[in-house]
PyMOL CGO cylinders between C-alpha atoms (Angstrom):
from pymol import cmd
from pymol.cgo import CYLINDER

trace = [
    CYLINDER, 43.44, 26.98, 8.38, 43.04, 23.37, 10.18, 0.3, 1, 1, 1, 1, 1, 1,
    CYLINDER, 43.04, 23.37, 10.18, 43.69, 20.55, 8.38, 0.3, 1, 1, 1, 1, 1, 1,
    CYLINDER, 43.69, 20.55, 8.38, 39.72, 19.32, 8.57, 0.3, 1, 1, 1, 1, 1, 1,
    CYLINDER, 39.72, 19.32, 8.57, 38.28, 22.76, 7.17, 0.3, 1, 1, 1, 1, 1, 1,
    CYLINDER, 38.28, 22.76, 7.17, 40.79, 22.16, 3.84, 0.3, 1, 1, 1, 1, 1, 1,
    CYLINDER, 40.79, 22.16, 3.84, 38.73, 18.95, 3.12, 0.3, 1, 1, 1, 1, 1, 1,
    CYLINDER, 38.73, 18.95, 3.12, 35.68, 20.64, 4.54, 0.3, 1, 1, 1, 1, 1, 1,
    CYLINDER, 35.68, 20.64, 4.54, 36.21, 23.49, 1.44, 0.3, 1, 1, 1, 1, 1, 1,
    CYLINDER, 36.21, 23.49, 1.44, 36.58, 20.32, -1.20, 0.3, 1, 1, 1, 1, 1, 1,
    CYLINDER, 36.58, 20.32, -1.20, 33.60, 18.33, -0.20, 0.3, 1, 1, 1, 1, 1, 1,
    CYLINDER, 33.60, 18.33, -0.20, 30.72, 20.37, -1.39, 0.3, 1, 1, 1, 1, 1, 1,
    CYLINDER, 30.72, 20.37, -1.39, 28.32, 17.73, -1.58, 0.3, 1, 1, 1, 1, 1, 1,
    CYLINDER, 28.32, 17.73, -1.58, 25.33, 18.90, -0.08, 0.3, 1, 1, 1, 1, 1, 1,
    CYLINDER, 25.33, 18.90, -0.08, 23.87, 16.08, 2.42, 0.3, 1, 1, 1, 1, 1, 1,
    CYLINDER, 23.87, 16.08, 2.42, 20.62, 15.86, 3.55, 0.3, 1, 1, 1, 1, 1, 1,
    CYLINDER, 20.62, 15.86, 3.55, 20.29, 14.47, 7.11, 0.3, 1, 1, 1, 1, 1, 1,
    CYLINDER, 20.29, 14.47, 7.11, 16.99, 13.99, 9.19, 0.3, 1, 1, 1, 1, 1, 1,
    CYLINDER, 16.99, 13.99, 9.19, 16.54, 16.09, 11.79, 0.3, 1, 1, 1, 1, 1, 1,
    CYLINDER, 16.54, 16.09, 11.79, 17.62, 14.05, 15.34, 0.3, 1, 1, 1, 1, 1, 1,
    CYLINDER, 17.62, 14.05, 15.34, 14.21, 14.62, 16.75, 0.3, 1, 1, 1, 1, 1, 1,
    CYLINDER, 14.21, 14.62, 16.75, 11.37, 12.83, 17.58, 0.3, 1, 1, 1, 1, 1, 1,
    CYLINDER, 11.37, 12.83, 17.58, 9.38, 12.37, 14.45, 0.3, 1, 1, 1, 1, 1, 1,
    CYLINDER, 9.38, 12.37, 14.45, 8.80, 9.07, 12.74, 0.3, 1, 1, 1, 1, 1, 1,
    CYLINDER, 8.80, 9.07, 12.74, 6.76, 8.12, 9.82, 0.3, 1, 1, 1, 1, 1, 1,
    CYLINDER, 6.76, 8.12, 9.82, 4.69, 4.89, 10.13, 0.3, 1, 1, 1, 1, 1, 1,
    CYLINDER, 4.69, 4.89, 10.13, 4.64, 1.85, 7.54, 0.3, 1, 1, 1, 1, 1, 1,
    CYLINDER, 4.64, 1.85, 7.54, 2.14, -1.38, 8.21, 0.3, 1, 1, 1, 1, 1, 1,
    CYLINDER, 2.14, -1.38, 8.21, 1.41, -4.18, 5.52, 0.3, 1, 1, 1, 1, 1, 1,
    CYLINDER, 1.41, -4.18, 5.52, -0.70, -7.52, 4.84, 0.3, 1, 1, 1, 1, 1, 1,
    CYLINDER, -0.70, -7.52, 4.84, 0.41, -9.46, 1.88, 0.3, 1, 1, 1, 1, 1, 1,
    CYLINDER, 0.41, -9.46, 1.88, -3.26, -10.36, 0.90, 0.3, 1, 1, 1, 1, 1, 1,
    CYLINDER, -3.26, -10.36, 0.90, -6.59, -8.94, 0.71, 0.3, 1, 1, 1, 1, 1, 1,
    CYLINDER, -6.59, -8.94, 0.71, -7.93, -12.27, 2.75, 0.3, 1, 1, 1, 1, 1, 1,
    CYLINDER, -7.93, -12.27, 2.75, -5.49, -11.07, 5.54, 0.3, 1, 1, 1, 1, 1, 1,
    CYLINDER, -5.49, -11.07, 5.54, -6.73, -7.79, 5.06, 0.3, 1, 1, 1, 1, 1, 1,
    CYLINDER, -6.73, -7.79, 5.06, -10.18, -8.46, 5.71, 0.3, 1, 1, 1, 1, 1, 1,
    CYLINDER, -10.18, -8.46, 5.71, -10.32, -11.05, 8.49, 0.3, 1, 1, 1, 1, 1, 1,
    CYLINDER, -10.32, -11.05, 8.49, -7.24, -10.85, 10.77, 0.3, 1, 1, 1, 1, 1, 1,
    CYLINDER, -7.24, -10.85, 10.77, -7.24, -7.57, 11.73, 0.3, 1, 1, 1, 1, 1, 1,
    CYLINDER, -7.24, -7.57, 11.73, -3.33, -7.65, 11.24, 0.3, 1, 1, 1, 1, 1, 1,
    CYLINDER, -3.33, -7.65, 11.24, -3.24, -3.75, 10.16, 0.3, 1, 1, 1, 1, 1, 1,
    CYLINDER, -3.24, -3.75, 10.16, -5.21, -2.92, 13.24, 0.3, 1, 1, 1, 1, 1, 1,
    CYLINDER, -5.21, -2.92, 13.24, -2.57, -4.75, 15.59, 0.3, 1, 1, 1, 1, 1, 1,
    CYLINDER, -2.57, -4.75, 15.59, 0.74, -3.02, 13.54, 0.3, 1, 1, 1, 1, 1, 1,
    CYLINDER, 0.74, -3.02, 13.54, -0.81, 0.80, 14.07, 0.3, 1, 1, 1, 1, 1, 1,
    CYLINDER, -0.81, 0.80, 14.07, -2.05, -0.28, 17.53, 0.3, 1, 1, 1, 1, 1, 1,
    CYLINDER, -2.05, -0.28, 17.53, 1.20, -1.47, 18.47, 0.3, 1, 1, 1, 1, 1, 1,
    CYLINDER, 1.20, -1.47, 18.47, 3.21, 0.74, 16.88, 0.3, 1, 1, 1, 1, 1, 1,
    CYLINDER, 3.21, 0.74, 16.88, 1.44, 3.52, 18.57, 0.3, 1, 1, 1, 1, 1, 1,
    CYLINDER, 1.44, 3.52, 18.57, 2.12, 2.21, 21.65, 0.3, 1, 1, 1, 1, 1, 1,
    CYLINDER, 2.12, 2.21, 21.65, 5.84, 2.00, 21.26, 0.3, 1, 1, 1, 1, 1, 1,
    CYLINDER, 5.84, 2.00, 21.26, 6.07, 5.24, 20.15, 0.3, 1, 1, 1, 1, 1, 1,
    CYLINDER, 6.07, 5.24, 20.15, 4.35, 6.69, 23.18, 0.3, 1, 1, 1, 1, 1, 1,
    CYLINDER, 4.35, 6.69, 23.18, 6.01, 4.87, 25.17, 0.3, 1, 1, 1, 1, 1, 1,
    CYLINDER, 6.01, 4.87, 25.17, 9.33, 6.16, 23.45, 0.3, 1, 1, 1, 1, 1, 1,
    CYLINDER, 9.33, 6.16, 23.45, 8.58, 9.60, 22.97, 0.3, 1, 1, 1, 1, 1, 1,
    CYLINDER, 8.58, 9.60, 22.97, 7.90, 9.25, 19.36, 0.3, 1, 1, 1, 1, 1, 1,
    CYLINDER, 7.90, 9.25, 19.36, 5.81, 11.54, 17.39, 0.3, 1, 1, 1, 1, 1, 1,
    CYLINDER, 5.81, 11.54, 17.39, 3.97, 9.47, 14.22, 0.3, 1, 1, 1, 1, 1, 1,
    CYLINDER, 3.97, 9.47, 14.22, 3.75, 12.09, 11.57, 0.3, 1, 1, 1, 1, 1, 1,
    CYLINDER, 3.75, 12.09, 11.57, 2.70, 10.51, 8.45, 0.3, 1, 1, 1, 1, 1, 1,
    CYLINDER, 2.70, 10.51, 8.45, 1.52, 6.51, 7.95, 0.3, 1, 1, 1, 1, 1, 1,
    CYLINDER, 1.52, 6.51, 7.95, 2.04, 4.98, 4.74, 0.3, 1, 1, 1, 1, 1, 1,
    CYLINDER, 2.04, 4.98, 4.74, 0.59, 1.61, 3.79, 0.3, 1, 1, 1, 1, 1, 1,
    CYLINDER, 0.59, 1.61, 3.79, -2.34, 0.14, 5.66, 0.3, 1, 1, 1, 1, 1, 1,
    CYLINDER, -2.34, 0.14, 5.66, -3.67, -2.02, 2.73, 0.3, 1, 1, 1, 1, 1, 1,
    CYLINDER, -3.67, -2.02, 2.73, -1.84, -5.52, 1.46, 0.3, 1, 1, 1, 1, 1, 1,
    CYLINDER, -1.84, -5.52, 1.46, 0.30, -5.65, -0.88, 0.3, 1, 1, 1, 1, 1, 1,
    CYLINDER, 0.30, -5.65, -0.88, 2.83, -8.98, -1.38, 0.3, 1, 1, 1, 1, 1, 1,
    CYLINDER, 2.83, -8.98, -1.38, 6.08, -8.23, -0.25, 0.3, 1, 1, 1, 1, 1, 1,
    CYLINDER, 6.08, -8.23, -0.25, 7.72, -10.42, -3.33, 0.3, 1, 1, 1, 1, 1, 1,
    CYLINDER, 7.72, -10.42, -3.33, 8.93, -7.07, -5.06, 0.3, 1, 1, 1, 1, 1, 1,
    CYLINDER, 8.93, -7.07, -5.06, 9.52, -3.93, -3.27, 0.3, 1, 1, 1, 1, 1, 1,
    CYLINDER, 9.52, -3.93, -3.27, 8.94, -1.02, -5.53, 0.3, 1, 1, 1, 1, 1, 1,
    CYLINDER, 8.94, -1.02, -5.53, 5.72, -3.20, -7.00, 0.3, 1, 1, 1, 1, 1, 1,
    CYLINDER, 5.72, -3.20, -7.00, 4.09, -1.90, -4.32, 0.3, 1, 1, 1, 1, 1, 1,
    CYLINDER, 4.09, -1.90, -4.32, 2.36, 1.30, -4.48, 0.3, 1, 1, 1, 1, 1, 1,
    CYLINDER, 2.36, 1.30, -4.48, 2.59, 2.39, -0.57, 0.3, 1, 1, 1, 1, 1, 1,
    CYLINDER, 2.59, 2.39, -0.57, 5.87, 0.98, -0.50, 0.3, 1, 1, 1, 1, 1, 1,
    CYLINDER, 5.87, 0.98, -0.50, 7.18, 2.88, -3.24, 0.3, 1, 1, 1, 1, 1, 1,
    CYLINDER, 7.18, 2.88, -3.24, 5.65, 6.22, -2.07, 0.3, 1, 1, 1, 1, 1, 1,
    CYLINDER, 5.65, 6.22, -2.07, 6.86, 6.00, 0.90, 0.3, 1, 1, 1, 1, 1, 1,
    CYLINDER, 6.86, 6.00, 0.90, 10.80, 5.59, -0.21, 0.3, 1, 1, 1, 1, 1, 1,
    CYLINDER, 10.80, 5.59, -0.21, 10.07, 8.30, -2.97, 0.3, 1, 1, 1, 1, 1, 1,
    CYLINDER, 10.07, 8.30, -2.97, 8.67, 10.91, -0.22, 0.3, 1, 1, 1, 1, 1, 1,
    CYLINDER, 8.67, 10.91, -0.22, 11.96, 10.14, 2.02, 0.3, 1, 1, 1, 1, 1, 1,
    CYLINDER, 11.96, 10.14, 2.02, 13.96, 10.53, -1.00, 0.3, 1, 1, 1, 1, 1, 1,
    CYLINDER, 13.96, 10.53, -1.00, 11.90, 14.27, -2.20, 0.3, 1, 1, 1, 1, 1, 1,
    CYLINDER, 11.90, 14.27, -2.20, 11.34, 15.53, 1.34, 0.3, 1, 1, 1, 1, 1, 1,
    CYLINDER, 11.34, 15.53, 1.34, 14.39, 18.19, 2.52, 0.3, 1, 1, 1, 1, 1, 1,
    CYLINDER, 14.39, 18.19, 2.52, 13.23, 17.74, 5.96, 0.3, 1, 1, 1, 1, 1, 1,
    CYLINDER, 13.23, 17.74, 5.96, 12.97, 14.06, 6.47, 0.3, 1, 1, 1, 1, 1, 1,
    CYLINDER, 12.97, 14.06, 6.47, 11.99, 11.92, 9.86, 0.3, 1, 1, 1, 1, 1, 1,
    CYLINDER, 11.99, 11.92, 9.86, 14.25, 10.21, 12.22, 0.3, 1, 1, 1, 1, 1, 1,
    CYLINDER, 14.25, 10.21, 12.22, 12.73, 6.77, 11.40, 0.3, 1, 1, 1, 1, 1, 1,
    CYLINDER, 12.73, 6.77, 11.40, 10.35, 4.62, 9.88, 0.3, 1, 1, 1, 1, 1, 1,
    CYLINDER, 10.35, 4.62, 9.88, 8.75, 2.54, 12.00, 0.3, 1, 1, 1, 1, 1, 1,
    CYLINDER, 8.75, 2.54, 12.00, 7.48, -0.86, 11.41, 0.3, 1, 1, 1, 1, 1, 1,
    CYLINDER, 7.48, -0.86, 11.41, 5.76, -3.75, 13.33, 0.3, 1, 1, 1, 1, 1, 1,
    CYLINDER, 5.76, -3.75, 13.33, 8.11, -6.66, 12.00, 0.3, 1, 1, 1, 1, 1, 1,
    CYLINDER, 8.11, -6.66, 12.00, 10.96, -6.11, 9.65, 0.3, 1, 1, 1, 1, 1, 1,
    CYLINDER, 10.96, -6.11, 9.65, 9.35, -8.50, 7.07, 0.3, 1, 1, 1, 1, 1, 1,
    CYLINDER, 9.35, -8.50, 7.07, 6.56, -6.00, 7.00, 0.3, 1, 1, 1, 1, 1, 1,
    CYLINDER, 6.56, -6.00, 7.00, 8.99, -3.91, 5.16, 0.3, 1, 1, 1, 1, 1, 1,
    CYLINDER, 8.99, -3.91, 5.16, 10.37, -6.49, 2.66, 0.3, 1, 1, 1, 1, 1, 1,
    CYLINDER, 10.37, -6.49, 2.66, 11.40, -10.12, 1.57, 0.3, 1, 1, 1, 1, 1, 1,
    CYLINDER, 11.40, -10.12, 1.57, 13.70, -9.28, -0.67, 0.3, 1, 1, 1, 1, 1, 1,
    CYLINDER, 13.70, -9.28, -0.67, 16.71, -9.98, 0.93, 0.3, 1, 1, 1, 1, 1, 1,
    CYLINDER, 16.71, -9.98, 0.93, 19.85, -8.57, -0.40, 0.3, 1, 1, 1, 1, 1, 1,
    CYLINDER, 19.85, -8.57, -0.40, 18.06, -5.28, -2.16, 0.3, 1, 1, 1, 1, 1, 1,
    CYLINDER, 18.06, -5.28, -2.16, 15.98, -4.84, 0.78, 0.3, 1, 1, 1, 1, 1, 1,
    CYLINDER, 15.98, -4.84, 0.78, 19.67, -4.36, 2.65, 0.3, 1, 1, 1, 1, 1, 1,
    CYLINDER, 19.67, -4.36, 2.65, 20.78, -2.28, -0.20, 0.3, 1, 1, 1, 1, 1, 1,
    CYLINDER, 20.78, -2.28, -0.20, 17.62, -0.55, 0.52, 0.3, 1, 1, 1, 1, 1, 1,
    CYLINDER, 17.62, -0.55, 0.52, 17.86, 0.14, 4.10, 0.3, 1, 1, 1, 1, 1, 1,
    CYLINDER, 17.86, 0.14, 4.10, 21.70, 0.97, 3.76, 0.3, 1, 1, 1, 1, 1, 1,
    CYLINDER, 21.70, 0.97, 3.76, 20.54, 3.91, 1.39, 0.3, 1, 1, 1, 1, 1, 1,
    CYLINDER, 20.54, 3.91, 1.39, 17.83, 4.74, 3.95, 0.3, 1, 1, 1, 1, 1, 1,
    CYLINDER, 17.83, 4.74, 3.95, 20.67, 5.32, 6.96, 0.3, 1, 1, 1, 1, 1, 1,
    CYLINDER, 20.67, 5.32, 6.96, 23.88, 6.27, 5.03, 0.3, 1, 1, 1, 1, 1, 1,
    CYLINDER, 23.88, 6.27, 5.03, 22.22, 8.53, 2.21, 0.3, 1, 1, 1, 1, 1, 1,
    CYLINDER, 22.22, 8.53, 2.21, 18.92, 9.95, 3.32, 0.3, 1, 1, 1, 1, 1, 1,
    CYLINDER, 18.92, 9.95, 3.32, 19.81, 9.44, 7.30, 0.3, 1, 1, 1, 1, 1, 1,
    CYLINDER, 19.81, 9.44, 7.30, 16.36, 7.59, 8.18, 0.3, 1, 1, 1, 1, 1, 1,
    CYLINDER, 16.36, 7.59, 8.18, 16.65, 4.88, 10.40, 0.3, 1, 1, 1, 1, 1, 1,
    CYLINDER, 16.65, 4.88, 10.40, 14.37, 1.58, 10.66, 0.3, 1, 1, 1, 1, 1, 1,
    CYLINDER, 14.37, 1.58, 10.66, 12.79, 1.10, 14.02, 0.3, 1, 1, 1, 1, 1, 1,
    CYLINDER, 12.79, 1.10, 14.02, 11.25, -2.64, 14.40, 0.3, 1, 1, 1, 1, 1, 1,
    CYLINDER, 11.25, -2.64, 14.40, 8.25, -1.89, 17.27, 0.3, 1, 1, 1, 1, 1, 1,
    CYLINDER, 8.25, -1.89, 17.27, 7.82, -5.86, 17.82, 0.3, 1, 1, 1, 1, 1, 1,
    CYLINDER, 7.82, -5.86, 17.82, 11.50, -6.24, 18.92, 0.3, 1, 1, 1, 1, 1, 1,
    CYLINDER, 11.50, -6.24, 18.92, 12.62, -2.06, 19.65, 0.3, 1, 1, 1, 1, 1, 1,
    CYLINDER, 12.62, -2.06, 19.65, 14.97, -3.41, 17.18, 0.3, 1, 1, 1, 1, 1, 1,
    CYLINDER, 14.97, -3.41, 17.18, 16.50, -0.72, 15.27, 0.3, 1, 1, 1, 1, 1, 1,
    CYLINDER, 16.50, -0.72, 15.27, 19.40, 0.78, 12.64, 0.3, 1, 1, 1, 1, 1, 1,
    CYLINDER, 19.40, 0.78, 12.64, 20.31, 3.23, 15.14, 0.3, 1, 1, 1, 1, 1, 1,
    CYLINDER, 20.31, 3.23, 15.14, 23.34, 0.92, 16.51, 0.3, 1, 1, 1, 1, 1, 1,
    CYLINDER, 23.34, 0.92, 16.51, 25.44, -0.91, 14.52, 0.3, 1, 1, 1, 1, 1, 1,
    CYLINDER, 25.44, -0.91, 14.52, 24.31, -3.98, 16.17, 0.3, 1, 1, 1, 1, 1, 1,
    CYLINDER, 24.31, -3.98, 16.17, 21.03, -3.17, 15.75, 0.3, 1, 1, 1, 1, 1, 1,
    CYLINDER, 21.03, -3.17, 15.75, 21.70, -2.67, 11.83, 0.3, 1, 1, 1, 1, 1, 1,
    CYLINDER, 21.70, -2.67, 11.83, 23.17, -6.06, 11.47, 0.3, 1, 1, 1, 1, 1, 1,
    CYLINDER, 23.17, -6.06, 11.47, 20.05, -7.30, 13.29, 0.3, 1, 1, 1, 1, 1, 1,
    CYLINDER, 20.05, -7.30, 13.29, 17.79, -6.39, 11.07, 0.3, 1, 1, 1, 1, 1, 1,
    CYLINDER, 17.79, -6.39, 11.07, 19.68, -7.03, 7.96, 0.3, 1, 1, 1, 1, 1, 1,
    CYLINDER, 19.68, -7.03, 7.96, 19.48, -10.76, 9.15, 0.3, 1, 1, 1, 1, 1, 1,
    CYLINDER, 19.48, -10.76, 9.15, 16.13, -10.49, 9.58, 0.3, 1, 1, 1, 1, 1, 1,
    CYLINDER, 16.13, -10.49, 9.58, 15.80, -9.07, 5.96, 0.3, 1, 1, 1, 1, 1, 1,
    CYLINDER, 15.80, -9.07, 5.96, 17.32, -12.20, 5.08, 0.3, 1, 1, 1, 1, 1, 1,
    CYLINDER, 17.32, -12.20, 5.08, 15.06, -14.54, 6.94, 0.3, 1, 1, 1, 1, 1, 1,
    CYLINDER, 15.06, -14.54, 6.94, 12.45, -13.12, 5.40, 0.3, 1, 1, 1, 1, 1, 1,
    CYLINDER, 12.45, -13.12, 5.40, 13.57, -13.54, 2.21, 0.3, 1, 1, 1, 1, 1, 1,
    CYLINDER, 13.57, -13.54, 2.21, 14.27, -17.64, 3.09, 0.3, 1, 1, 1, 1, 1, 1,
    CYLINDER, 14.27, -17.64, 3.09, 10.95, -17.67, 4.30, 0.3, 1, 1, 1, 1, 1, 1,
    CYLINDER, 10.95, -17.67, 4.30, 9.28, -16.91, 1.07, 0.3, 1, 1, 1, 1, 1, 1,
    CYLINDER, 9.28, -16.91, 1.07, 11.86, -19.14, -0.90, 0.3, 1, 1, 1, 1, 1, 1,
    CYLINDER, 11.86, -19.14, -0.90, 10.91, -21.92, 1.55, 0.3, 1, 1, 1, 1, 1, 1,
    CYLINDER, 10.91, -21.92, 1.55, 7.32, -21.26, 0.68, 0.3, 1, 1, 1, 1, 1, 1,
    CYLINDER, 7.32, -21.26, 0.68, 7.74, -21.30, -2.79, 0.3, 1, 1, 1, 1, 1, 1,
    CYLINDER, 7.74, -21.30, -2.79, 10.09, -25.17, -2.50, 0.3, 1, 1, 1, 1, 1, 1,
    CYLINDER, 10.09, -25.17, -2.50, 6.43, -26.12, -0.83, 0.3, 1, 1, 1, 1, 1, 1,
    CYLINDER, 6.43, -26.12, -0.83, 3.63, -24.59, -3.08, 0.3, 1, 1, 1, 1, 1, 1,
    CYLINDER, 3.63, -24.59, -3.08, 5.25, -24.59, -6.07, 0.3, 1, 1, 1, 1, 1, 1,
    CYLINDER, 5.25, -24.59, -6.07, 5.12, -29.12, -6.72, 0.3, 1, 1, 1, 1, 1, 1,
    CYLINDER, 5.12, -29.12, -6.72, 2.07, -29.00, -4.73, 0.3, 1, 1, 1, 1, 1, 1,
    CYLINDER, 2.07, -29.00, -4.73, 0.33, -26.72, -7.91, 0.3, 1, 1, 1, 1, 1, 1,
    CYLINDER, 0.33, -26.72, -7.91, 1.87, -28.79, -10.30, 0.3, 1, 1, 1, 1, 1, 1,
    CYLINDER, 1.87, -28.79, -10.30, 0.31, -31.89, -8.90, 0.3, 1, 1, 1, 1, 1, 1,
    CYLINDER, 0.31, -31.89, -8.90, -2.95, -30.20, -8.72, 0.3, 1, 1, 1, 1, 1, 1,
    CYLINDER, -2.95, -30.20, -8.72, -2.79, -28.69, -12.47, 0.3, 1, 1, 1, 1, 1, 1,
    CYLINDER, -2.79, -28.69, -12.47, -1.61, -32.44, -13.41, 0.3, 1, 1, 1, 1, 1, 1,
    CYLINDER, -1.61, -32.44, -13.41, -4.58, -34.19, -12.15, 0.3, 1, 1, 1, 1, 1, 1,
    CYLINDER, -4.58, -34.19, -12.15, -6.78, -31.98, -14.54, 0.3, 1, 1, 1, 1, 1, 1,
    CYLINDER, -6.78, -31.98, -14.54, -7.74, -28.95, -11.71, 0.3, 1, 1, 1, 1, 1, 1,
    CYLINDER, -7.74, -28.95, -11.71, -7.52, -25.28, -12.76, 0.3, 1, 1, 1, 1, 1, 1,
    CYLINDER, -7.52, -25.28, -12.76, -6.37, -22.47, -10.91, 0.3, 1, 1, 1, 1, 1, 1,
    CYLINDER, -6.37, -22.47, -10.91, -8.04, -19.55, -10.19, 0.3, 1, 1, 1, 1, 1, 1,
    CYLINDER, -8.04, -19.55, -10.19, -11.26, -18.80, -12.41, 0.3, 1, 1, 1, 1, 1, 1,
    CYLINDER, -11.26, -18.80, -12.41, -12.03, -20.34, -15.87, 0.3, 1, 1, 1, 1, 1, 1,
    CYLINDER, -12.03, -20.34, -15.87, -12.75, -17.94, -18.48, 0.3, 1, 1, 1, 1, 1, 1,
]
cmd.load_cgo(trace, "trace")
């Protein structure tokens, strides 16, 4: 007996890996319902997403999201969170998850990471970016969009330096937010 089929007999773990072909599961996102209704954002993801995976050979098998739902928390959203729990349940799982821009996927920075790390190294589903071709399947590619998880999160924090005194300015000068009861 080799030396690898001795560890082989000790590590019973049973993995579940995706199966290298040429399925993909779809994932688009607006953050609000104003987005939703007027820019036609959703439309442009699944359009363009399409089109990449023609172009690569891809076969979209399932689409989750398609509605808006704010990015601030990841498993407060209801698409987002089924989709992670059917990689998780499913024996046979896709290749990838495609997405229009990584920040579709999340802004929150250091869990998304965790997130995606547990995507690749635990359920073996990689995270294909359709905007950029951008994806987990390299190691470059991984540290790519781990920055751009990052960004993302910046982004929002950047945001929030903005809006955040602006409010309090408005609530101060006697101005209510949102609808009075």
């Amino acid at each position: 007996m080799g030396k690898l089929d001795y560890f082989k007999k000790i590590n019973r773990k049973k993995k579940t890996e995706s199966v290298k072909s040429n399925t993909v599961w779809l994932y688009t996102r607006v953050s609000s319902k104003t987005q939703f209704e007027r820019n036609g954002s959703i439309d442009t993801q699944l359009e363009e997403s399409k089109g990449f995976a023609e172009k690569q050979n891809l076969e979209i098998v399932k689409t989750f999201g398609g509605t808006y739902e704010s990015a601030k928390g990841d498993f407060t959203r209801k698409e987002f969170k089924s989709l992670i729990d059917e990689v998780k349940r499913k024996r046979t799982k896709p290749y990838a998850i495609l997405i229009y821009k990584i920040n579709r996927f999340s802004r929150s920075g250091g869990s998304a990471i965790g997130l995606v790390n547990d995507l690749i190294e635990k359920q073996g589903v990689h995270l294909i970016e359709t905007f950029s071709g951008k994806s987990t399947e390299t190691e470059r590619g991984r540290i790519e969009i781990y920055e751009n998880l990052l960004k993302a999160r910046v982004e929002n924090m950047d945001r929030l330096e903005i809006t955040i005194p602006s409010m309090k300015k408005f609530l101060k000068k006697g101005n209510r937010l949102g609808c009075s009861p």
